[in-house]
TORKOL-4160 file (C-alpha; in steps of 0.2 Angstrom, whole numbers, padded with zeros to 4 digits, m for minus):
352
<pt num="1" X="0042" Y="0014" Z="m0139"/>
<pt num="2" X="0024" Y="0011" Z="m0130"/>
<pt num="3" X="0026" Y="0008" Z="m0113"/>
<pt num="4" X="0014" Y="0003" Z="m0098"/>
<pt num="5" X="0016" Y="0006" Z="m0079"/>
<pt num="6" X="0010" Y="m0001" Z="m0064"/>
<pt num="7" X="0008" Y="0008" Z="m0045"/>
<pt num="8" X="0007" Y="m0002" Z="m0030"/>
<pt num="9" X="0003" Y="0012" Z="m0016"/>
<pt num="10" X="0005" Y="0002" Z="0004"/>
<pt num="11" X="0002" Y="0010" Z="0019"/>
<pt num="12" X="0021" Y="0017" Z="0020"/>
<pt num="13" X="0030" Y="0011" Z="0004"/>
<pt num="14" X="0027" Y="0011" Z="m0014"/>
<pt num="15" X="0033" Y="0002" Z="m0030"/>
<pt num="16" X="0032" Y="0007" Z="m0047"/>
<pt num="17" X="0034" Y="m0002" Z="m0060"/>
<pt num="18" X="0038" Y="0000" Z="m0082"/>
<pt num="19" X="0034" Y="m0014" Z="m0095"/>
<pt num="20" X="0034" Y="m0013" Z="m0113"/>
<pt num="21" X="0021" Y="m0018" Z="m0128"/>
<pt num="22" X="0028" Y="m0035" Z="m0127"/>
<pt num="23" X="0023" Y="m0037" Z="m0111"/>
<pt num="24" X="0041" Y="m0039" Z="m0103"/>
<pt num="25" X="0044" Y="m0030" Z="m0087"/>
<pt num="26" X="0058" Y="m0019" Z="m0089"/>
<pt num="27" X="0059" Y="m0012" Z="m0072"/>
<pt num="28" X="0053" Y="m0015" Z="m0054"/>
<pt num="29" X="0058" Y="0003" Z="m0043"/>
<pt num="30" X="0065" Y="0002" Z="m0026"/>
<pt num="31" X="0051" Y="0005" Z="m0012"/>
<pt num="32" X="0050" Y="0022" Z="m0007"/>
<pt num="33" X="0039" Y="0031" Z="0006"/>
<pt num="34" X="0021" Y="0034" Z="0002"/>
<pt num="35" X="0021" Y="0049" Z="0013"/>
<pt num="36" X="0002" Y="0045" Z="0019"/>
<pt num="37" X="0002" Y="0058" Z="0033"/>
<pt num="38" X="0007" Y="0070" Z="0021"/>
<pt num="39" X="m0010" Y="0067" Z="0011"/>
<pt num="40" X="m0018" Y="0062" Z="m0005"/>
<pt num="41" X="m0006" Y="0077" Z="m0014"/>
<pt num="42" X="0012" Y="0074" Z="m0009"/>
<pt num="43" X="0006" Y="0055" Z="m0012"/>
<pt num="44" X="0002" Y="0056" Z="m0030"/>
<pt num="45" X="0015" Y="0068" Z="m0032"/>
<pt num="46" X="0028" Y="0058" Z="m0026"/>
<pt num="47" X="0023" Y="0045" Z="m0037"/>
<pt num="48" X="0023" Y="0056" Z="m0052"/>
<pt num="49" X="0042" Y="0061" Z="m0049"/>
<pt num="50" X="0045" Y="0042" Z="m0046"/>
<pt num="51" X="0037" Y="0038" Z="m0064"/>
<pt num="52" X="0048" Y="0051" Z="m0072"/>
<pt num="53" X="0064" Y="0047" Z="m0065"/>
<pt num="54" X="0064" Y="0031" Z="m0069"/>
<pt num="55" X="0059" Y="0033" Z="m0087"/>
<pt num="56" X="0072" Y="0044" Z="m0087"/>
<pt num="57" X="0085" Y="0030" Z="m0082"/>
<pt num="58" X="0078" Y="0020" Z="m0095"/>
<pt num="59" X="0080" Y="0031" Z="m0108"/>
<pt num="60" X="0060" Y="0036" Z="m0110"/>
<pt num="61" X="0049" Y="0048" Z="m0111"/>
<pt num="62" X="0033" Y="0049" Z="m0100"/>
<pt num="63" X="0022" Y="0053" Z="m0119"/>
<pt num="64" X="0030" Y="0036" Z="m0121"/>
<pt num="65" X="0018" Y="0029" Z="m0107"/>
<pt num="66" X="0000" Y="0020" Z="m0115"/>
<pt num="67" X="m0006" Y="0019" Z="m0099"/>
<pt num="68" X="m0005" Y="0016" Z="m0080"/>
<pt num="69" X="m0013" Y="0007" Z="m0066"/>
<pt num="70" X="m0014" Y="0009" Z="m0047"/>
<pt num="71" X="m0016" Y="m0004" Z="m0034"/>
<pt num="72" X="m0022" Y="0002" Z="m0015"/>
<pt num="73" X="m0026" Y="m0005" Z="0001"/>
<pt num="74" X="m0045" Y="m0009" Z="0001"/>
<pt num="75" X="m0059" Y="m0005" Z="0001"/>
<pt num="76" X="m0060" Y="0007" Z="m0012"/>
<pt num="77" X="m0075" Y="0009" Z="m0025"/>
<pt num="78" X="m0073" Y="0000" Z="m0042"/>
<pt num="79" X="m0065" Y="0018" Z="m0048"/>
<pt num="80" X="m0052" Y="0021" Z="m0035"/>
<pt num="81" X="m0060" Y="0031" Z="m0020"/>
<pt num="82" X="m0055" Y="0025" Z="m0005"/>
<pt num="83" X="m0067" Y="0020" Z="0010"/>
<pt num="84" X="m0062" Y="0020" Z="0026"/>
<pt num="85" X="m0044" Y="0012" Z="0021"/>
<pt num="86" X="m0038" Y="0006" Z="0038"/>
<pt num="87" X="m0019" Y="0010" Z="0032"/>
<pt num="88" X="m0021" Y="0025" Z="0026"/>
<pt num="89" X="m0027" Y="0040" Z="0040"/>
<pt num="90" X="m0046" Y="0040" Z="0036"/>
<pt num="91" X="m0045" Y="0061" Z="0041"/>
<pt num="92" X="m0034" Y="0064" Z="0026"/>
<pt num="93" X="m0040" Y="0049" Z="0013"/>
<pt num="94" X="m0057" Y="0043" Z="0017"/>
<pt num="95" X="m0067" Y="0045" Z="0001"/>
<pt num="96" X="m0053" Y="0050" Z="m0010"/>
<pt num="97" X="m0053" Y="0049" Z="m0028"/>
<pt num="98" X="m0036" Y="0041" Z="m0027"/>
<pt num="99" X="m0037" Y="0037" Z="m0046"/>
<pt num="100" X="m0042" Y="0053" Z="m0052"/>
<pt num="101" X="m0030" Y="0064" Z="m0044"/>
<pt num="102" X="m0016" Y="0053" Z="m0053"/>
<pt num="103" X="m0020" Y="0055" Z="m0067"/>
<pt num="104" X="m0024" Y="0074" Z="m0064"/>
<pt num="105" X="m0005" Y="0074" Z="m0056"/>
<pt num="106" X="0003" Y="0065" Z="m0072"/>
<pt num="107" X="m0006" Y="0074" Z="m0082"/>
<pt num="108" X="0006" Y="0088" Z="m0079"/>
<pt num="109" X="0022" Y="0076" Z="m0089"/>
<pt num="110" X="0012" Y="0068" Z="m0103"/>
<pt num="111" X="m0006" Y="0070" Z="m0109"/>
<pt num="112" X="m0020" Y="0059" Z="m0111"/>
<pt num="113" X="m0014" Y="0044" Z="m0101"/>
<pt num="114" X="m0026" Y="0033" Z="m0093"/>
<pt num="115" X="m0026" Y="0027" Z="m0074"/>
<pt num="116" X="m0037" Y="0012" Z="m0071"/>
<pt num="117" X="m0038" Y="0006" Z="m0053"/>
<pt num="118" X="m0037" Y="m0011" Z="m0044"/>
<pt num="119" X="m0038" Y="m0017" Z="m0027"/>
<pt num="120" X="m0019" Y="m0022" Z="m0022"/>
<pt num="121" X="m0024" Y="m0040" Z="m0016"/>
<pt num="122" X="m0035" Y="m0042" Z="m0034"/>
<pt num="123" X="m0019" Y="m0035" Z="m0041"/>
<pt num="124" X="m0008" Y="m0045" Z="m0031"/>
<pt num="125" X="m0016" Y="m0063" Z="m0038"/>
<pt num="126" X="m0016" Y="m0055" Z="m0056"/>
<pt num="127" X="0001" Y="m0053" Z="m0054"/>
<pt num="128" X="0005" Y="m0071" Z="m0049"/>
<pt num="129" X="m0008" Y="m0077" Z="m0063"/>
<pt num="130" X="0001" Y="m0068" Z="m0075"/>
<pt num="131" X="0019" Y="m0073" Z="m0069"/>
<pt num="132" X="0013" Y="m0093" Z="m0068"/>
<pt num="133" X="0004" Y="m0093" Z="m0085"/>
<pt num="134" X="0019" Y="m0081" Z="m0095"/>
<pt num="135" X="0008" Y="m0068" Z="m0100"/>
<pt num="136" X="0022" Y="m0056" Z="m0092"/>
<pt num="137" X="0040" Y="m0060" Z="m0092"/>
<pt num="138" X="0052" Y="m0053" Z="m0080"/>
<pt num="139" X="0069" Y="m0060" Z="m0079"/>
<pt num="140" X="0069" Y="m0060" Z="m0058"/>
<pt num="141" X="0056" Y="m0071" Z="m0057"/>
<pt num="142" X="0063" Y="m0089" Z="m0049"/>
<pt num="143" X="0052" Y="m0105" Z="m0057"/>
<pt num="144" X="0054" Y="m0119" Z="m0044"/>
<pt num="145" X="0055" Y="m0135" Z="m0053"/>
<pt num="146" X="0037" Y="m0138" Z="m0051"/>
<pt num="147" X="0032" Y="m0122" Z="m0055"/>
<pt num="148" X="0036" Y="m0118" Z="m0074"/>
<pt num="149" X="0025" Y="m0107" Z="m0084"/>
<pt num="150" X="0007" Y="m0118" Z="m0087"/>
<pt num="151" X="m0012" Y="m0115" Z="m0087"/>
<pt num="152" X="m0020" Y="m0109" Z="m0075"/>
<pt num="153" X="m0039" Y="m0106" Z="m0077"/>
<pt num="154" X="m0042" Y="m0101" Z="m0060"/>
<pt num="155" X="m0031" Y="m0097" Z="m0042"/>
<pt num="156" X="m0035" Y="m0086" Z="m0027"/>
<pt num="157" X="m0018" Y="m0080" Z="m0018"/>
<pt num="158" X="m0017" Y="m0074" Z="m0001"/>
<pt num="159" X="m0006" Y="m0058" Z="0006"/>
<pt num="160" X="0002" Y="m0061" Z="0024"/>
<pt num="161" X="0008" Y="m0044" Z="0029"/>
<pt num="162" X="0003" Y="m0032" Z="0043"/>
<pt num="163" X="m0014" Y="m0039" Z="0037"/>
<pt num="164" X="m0021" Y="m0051" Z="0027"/>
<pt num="165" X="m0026" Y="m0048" Z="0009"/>
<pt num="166" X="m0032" Y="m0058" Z="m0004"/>
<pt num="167" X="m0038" Y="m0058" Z="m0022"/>
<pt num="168" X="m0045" Y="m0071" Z="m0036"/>
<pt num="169" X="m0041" Y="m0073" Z="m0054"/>
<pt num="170" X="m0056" Y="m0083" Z="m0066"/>
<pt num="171" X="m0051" Y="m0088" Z="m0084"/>
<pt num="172" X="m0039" Y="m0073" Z="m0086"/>
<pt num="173" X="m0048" Y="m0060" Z="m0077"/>
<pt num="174" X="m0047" Y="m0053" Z="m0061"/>
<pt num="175" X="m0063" Y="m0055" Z="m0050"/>
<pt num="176" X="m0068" Y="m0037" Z="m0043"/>
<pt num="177" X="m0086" Y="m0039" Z="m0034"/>
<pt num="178" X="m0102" Y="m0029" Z="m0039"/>
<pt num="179" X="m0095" Y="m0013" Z="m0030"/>
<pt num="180" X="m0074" Y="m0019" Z="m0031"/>
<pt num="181" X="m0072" Y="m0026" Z="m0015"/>
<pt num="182" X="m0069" Y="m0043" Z="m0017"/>
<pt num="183" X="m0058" Y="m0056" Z="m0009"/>
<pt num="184" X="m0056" Y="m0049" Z="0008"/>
<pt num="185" X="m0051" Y="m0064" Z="0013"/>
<pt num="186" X="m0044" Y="m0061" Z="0030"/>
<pt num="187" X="m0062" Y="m0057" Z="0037"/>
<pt num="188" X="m0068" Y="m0074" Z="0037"/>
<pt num="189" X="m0072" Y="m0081" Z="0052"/>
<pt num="190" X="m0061" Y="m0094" Z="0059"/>
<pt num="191" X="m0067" Y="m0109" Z="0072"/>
<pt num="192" X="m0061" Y="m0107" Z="0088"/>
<pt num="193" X="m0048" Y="m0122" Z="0085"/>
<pt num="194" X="m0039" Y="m0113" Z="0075"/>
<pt num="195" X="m0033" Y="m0102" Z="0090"/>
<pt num="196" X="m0021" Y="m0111" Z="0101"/>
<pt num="197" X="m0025" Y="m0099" Z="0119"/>
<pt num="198" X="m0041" Y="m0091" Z="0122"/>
<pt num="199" X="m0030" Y="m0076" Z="0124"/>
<pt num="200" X="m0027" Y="m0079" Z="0103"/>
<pt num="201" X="m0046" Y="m0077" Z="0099"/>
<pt num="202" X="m0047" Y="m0061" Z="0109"/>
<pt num="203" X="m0040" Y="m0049" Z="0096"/>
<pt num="204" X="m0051" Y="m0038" Z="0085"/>
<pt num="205" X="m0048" Y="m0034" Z="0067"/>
<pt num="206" X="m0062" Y="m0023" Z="0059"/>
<pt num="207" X="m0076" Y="m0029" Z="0065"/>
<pt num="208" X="m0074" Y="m0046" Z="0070"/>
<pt num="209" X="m0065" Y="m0057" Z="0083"/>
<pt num="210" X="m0056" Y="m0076" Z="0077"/>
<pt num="211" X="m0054" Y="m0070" Z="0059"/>
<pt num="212" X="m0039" Y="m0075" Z="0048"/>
<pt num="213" X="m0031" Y="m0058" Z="0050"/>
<pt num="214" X="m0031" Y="m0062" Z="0069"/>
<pt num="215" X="m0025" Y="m0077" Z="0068"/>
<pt num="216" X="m0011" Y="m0076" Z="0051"/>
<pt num="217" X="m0005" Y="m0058" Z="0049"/>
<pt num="218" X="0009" Y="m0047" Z="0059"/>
<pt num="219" X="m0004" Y="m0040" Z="0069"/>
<pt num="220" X="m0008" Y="m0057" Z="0074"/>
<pt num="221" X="0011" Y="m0063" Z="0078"/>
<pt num="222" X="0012" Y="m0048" Z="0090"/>
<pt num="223" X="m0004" Y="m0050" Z="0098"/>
<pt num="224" X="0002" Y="m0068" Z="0100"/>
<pt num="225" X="0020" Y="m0067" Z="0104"/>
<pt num="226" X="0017" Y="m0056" Z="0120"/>
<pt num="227" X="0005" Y="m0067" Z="0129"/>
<pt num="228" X="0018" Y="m0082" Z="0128"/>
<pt num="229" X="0031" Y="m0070" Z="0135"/>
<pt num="230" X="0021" Y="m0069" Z="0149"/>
<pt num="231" X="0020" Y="m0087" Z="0152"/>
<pt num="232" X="0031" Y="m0097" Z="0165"/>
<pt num="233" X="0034" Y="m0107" Z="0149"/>
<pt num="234" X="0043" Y="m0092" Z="0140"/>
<pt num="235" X="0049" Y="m0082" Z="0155"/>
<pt num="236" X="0066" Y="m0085" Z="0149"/>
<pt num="237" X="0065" Y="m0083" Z="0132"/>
<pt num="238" X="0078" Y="m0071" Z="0126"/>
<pt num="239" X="0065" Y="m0057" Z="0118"/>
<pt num="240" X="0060" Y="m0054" Z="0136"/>
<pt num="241" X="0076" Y="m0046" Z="0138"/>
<pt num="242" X="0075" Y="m0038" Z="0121"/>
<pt num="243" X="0072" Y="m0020" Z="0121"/>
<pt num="244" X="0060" Y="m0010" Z="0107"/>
<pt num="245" X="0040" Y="m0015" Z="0107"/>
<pt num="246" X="0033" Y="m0032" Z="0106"/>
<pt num="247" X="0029" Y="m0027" Z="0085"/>
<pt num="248" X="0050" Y="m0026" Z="0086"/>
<pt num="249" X="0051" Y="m0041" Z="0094"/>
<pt num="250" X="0037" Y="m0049" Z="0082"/>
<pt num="251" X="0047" Y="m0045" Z="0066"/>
<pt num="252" X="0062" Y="m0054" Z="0072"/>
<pt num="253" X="0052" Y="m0070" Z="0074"/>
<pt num="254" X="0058" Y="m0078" Z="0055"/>
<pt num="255" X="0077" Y="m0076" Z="0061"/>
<pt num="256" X="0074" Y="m0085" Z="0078"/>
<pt num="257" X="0062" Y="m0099" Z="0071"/>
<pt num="258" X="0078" Y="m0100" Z="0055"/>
<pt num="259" X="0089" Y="m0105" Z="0072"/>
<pt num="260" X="0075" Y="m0118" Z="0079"/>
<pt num="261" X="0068" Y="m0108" Z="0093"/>
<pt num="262" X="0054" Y="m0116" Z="0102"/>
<pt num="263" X="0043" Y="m0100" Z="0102"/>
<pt num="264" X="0044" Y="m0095" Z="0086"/>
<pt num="265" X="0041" Y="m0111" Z="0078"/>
<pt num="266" X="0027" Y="m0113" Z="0088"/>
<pt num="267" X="0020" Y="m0097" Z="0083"/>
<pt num="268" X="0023" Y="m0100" Z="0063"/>
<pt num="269" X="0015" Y="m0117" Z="0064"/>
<pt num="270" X="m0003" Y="m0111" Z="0073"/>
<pt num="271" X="m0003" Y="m0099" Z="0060"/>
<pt num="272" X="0000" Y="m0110" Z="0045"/>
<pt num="273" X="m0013" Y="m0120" Z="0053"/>
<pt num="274" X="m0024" Y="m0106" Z="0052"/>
<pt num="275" X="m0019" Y="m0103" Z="0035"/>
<pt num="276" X="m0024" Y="m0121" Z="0030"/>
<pt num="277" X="m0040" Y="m0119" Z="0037"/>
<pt num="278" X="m0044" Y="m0101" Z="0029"/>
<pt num="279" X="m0037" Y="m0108" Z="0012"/>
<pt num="280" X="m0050" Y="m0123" Z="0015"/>
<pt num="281" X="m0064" Y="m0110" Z="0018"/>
<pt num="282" X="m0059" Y="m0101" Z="0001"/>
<pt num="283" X="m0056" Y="m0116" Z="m0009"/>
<pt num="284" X="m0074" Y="m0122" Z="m0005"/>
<pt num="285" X="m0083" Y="m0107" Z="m0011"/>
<pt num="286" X="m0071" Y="m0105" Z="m0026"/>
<pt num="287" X="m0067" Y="m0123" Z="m0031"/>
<pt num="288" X="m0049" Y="m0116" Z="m0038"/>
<pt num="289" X="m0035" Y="m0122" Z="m0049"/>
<pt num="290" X="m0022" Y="m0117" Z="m0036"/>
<pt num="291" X="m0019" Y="m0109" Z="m0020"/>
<pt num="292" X="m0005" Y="m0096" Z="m0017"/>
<pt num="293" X="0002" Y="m0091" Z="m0002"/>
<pt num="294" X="0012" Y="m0072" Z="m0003"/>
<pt num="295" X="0016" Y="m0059" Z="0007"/>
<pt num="296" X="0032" Y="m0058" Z="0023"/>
<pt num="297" X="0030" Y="m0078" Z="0024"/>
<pt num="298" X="0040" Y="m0082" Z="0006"/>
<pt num="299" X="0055" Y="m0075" Z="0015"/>
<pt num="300" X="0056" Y="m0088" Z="0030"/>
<pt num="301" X="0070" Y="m0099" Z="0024"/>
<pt num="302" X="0069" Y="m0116" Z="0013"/>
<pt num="303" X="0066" Y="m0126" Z="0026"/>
<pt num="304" X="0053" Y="m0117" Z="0036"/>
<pt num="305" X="0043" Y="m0115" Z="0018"/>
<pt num="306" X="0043" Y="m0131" Z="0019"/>
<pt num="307" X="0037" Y="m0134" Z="0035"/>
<pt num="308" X="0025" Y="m0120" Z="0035"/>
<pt num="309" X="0017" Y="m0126" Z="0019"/>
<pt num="310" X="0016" Y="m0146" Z="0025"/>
<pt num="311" X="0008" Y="m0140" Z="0041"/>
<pt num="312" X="m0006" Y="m0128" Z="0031"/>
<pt num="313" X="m0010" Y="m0143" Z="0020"/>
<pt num="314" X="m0012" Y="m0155" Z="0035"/>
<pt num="315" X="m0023" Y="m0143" Z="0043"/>
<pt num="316" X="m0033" Y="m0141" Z="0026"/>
<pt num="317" X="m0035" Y="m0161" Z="0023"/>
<pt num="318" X="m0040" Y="m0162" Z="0043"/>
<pt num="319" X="m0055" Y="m0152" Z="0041"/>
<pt num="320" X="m0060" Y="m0155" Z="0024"/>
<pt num="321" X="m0074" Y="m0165" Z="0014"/>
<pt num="322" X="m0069" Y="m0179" Z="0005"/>
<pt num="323" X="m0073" Y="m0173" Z="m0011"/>
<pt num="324" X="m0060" Y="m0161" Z="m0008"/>
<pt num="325" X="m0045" Y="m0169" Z="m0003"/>
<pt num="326" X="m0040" Y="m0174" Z="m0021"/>
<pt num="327" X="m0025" Y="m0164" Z="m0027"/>
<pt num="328" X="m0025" Y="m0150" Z="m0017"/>
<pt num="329" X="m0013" Y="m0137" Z="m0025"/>
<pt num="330" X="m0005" Y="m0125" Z="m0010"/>
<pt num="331" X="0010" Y="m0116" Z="m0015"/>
<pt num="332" X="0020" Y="m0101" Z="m0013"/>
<pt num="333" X="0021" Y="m0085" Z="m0022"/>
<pt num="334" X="0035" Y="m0086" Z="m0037"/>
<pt num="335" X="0033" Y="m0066" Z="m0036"/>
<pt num="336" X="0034" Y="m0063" Z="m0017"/>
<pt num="337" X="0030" Y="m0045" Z="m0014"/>
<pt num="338" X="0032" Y="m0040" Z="m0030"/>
<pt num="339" X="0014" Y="m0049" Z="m0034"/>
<pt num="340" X="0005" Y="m0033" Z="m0033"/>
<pt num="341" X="0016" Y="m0021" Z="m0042"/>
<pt num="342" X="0018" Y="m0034" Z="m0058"/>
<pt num="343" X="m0002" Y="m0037" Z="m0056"/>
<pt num="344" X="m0004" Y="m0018" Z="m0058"/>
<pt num="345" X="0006" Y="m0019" Z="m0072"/>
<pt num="346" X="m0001" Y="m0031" Z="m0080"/>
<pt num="347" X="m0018" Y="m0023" Z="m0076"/>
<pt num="348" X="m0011" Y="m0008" Z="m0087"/>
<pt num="349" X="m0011" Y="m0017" Z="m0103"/>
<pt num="350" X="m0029" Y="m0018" Z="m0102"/>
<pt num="351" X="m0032" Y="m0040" Z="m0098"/>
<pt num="352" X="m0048" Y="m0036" Z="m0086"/>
């Protein structure tokens, strides 16, 4: 059998993943540690063992494998070197051939087999493009009624996670940039509405202060959450007596705003505010087909999707030209943080 795989290497955990020539995904591996700070070596090691033993429990062969693609943090060069990655410790990774030194690693199971590189927010919307349209099947994807497998010429998907990634797919094809660094979405700069507190507008990411990754990302919701602790307004609130560090405290905010809490349902409605707004900003440069929201939000529950995704499109018809108002298509990711992994995949069977 010919078989394809897909890598998607994070910050701490990665995924692999196993298709077959008729494009069907036939496994999706539980996350296991990168091992960053043990360098570029142990990483792509690490992985390597991780391919084999799950071929193995398929019943395969790594000669079986056709080829294999990896999705990284960005930026990273069109060929997989990596640039100043802000997740992964610049001492040990900047200007790492992360591609290369794969394919040398898996070279030890299985010879001549391909690694072809993509950014994991490029891979992430591939992987959601692909998912929507059927060009790859996997049984645990979850169609909502309104979602069933159609034709999609064009969509742009946003990651919410520590940070805020993003990536665009064009009439099949995933849109890389002259040098591969496209669709850093969370780097645009926001107005200084979209920041409740002045406090909110103060936090850097990367260069830049009031970007979308200050304002809709983890990093945000931490930066954010402990300055309303320190209001008269929250004084009581029950994370103030909470112990662990205010990133802790910040990772607990889907449970509380699931039970109605005040706080954090304030602090998930600025930041689908500000996600309305950045999707605005995307959608006028790119004039997309649909916009997809991924990343830690498709976990809050039904009802705060709901409420997250109404108050992200009020926020996008409030600031936007008329001539694009019509039909605005905002939805959630049918492929939640498995996007990128499946979009590596599917980058493996050589569509771009």
């Amino acid at each position: 059998m010919t078989l394809f795989v897909g890598v998607d290497v994070g910050g701490t955990t990665t995924t692999i993943s196993v298709g077959d020539e008729q494009r069907n995904v036939l496994r999706v591996g539980e996350q296991f540690p990168t091992c960053s700070e043990d360098g570029p070596a142990t990483t792509t090691g690490n992985i390597v063992d991780q391919i084999a033993q799950t071929l193995d429990q398929l019943g395969h062969h790594p000669n079986e494998v056709r080829s294999i693609a990896l999705a990284t943090p960005g930026p990273a060069t069109l060929d997989g070197v990596l640039l100043q990655t802000p997740n992964l410790d610049p001492q040990q990774w900047d200007r790492c051939p992360i591609r290369v030194k794969l394919e040398e690693a898996f070279a030890s199971l299985a010879s001549n087999v391909p690694v072809t590189y993509v950014g994991d927010g490029q891979a992430a919307a591939l992987g959601e493009y692909a998912a929507r349209t059927g060009n790859i099947q996997w049984s645990e994807i979850s169609f909502p009624p309104d979602s069933q497998p159609t034709e999609i010429s064009s969509l742009f998907m946003v990651a919410v996670g520590t940070g805020f990634g993003g990536g665009e797919v064009r009439d099949g094809v995933t849109i890389r940039g002259e040098k591969g660094r496209a669709g850093h979405a969370g780097h645009l700069m926001l107005p200084a509405d979209a920041f409740r507190f002045e406090h909110d507008q103060q936090l850097k990411v990367g260069n830049a202060y009031c970007t979308t990754e200050s304002a809709v990302s983890l990093t945000a919701l931490t930066h954010q959450l402990g300055y309303r602790l320190s209001l008269d307004t929250w004084r009581d609130h029950s994370l103030n007596s909470v112990a662990g560090t205010m990133k802790d405290k910040a990772k607990r905010l889907r449970e509380l705003a699931a039970d109605g809490d005040a706080l954090a349902l304030q602090l998930f409605d600025d930041q689908a505010r500000a996600m309305g707004i950045s999707l605005l900003m995307i959608n006028y440069i790119g004039d997309y087909d649909l916009l997809v929201i991924g990343g830690g939000v498709c976990d809050l529950t039904s009802d705060l999707r709901d409420r997250y995704l109404q108050t992200a499109k009020q926020a996008y018809l409030h600031h936007a030209l008329d001539g694009f108002r019509d039909s605005v298509k905002i939805k959630f990711s049918i492929c939640g943080d498995h996007a990128s992994v499946i979009g590596a995949l599917y980058h493996a069977y050589g569509t771009n």
